[in-house]
C-alpha positions in Angstrom: 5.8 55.0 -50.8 5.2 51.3 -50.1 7.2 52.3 -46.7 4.7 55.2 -45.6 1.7 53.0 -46.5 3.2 50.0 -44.2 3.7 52.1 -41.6 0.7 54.9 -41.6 -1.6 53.9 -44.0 -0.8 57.4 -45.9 1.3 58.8 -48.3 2.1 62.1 -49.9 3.2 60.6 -53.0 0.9 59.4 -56.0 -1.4 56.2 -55.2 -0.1 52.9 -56.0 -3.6 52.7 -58.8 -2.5 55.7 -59.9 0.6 54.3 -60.9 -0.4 51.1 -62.3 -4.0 52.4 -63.7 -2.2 52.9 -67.4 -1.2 48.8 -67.4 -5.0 48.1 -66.5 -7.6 46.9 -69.3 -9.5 49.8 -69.8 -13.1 48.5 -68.5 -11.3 48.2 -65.1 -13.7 51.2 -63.3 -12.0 53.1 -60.9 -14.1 54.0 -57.8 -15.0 57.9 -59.4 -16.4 55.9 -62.6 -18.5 53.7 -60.3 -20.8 56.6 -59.3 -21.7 56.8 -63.4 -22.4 53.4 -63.3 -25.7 51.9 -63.5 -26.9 49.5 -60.7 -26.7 45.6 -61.8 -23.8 46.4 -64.1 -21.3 43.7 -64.4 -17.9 45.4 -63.4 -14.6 45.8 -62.6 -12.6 47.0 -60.5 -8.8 47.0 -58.6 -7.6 48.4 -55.6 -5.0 48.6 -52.7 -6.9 46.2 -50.2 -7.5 48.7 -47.0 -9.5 46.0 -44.9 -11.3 42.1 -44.5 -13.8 41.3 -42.7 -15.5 37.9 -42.1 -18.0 38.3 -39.2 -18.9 35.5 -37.7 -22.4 37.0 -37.8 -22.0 36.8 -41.9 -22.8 33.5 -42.2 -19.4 33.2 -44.1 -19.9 36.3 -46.1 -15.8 38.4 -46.4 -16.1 41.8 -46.7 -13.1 43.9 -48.3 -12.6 47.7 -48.3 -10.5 48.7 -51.6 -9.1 51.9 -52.4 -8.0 53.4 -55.5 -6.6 56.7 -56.4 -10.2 58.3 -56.2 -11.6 57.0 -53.1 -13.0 53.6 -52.0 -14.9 51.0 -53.6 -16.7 48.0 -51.3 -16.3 44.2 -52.2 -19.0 41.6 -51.2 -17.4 38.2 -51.4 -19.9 35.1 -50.8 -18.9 32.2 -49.3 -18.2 29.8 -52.7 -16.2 33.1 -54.2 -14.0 33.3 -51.3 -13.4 29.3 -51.4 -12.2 29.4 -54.9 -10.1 32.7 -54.4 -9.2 32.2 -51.1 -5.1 33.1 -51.2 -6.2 36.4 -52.9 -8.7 37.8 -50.6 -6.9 36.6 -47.5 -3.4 38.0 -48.6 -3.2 39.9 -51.8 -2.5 43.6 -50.9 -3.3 44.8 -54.9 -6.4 42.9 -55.8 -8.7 43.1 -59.0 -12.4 42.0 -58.8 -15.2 41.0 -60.8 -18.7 41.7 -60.4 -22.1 42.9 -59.8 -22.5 46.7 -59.1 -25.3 47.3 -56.4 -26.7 49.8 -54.8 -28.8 50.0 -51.7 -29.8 53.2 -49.3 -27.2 55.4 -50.6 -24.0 52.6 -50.1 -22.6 51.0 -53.5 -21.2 47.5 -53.4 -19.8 45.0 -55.6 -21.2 41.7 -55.4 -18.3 39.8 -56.5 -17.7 36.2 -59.2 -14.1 36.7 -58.7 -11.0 38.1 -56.9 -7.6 37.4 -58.3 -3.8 39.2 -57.5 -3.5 42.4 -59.4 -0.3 41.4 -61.6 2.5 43.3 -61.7 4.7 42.9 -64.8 7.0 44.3 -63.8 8.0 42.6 -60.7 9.0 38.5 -61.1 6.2 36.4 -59.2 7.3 34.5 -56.0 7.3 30.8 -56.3 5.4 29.1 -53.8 6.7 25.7 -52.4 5.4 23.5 -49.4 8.4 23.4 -47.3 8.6 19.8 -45.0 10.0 20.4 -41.6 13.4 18.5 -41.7 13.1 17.8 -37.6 10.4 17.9 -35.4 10.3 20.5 -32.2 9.3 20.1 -28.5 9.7 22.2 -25.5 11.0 19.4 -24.1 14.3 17.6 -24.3 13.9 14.5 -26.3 9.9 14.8 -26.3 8.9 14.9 -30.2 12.0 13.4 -31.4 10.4 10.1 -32.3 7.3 11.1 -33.4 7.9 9.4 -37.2 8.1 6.2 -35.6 5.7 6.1 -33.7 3.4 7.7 -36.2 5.1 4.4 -38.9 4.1 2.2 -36.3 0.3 3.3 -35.4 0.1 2.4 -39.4 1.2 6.3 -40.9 -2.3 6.6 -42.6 -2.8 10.2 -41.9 -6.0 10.3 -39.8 -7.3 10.1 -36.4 -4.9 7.2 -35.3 -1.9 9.1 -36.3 -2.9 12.1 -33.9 -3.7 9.5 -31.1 -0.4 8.0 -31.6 1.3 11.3 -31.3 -0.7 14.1 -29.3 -0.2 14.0 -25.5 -3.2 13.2 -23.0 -5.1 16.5 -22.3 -8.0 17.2 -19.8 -11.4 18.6 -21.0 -12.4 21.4 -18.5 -15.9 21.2 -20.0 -16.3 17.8 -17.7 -15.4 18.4 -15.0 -16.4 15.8 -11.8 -17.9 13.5 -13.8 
């Protein structure tokens, strides 16, 4: 199933919600319940993560299509939501969502608090780790290879210094004869 959804969006088996709806707390709405929902209702909801959007037009506004074993449900994330629950709405594929229900010219949104991985338990959870880069790459032969020292000897504090220290000349095309 997780196969024909990778590769065509589709499947003929049951939904992934449809599955997992019985291990949900039960005032998680599905997209069917949302239509017998009142308008300002604090809800929730979960759903396989269809699409994101963040227009540059949106003024940092993300926009998220769900979809659950009855149809599709639309997530508003504001700016502040999205900076505290950034990893899930950039890369959760099963996401759960908290709420204000609104609706405006026919077209029913949540306003969204909160966005958060939609546990499974019964898979283990990956453990995430910052991995350091044990060398450090160039294109060119031996270009790169003493970047540590010469990032110890600018005086290592991390900022712009550093980057002068290491970062080749360039050439801004924006000025151009001048």
């Amino acid at each position: 199933m997780l196969a024909d959804y990778g590769s065509t969006k589709v499947t003929l088996r049951e939904h992934p919600l449809e599955l997992m709806r019985a291990d949900l707390r039960e005032e998680v709405v599905s997209s069917a319940g949302l239509e017998r929902t009142r308008d300002g209702a604090r809800v929730t909801v979960a759903g396989l993560v269809m699409a994101r959007q963040r227009p540059a037009t949106a003024r940092g506004v993300t926009f998220m299509l769900l979809e659950d074993e009855h149809g599709t449900i639309n997530l508003i994330v504001p700016p502040p939501v999205y900076e505290r629950c950034r990893l899930a709405v950039r890369a959760e594929p099963l996401v759960i969502a908290d709420g204000k229900l609104e609706r405006r010219e026919g077209v029913t949104n949540i306003l969204c608090d909160a966005v958060r991985r939609l546990e499974r338990p019964d898979l283990p959870l990956g453990e995430v780790r910052h991995i350091e880069p044990g060398r450090v790459w160039s294109s060119e032969a031996g270009e790169g290879r003493d970047v540590p020292e010469r990032v110890a000897a600018a005086g290592g504090g991390g900022g712009a210094d550093d980057l002068r220290a290491v970062a080749p000349t360039g050439h801004s095309f924006g000025r151009r004869g001048r």
